[in-house]
N, C-alpha and C positions, 0 to 999 in steps of 0.2 A: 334545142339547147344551143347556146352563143358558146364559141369557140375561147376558153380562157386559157393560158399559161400561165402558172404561179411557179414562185420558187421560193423554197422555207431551207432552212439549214435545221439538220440532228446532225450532232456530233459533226464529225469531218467530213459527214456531205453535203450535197447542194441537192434536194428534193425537188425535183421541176414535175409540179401536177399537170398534167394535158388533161381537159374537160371537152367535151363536145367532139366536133367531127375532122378529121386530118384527111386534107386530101389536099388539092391542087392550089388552092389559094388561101387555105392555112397553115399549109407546112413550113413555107418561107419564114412567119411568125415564130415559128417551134426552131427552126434553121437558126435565126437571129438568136434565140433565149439563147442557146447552148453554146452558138460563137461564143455571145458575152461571158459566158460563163467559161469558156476553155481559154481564151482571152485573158481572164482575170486572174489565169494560172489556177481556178478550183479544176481538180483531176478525178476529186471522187462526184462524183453525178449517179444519182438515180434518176428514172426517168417513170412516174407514175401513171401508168396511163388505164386507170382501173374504172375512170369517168368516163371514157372514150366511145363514144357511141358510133362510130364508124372511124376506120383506119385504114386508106388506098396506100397504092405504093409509092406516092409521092411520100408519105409518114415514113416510111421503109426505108425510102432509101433515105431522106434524110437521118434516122438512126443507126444506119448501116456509118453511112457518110463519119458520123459523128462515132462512132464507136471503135471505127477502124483507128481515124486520128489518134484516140487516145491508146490506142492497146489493146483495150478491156471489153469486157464482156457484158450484155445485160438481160434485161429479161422484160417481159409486160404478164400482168394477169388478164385483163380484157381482152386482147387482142393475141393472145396466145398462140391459138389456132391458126390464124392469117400467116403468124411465122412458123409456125411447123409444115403448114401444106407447101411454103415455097422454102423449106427446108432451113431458113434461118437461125431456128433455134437451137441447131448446132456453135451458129457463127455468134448469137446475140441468146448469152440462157435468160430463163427464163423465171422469174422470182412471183411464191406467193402473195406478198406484201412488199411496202419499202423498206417496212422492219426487218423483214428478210433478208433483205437487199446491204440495209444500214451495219448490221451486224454482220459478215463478211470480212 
C-alpha cells in the first residue's frame, strides 16, 4: 500500500487520513501535513490513522511532537495498541472513529 496523507474538513475540524505505512521516511510527510495545518492556525485536528498498516516510533513521536504543541489530546483506532504498550495512550487518547473524535 503507497503512503497517502489527506486532509477533509467536518465541522471545525481538519480530518488528516494516514493510509499505508509510517515509519522513518514517511513520517517527515505526516510532520509536514500537520505543520501546515497548525501553521494555518486550524487547532481542532483529528488524526485518522485506521488505514495504517504499520506505525514505528518515528509516527509516535511525530504525533506526540504535534499534540504536545497544541495542548490536546488524541487517539488512533489501528494503531491503538503500539500506544498503549509504550503507555501513550494516557498522554494521546484514543478515539473509535473521527466521528468520535469530531463530536468532542
Amino acid at each position: 500500500m503507497d503512503f497517502v496523507v489527506d486532509v477533509d474538513s467536518r465541522g471545525d475540524y481538519s480530518v488528516v487520513r494516514v493510509c499505508g505505512e509510517v515509519d522513518l521516511y514517511t513520517s517527515p510527510m505526516l510532520d509536514s501535513c500537520l505543520s501546515n495545518l497548525i501553521n494555518s492556525e486550524k487547532s481542532l485536528i483529528a488524526v485518522d490513522l485506521s488505514d495504517c498498516s504499520y506505525f514505528d516510533s518515528d509516527g509516535i513521536k511525530t504525533l506526540v511532537k504535534w499534540s504536545r504543541r497544541l495542548g490536546e489530546d488524541g487517539e488512533s483506532g489501528a494503531v491503538s495498541r503500539a500506544f498503549k504498550i509504550c503507555g501513550l495512550d494516557s498522554v494521546i487518547p484514543i478515539l473509535p472513529s473521527v466521528e468520535a473524535a469530531v463530536q468532542l
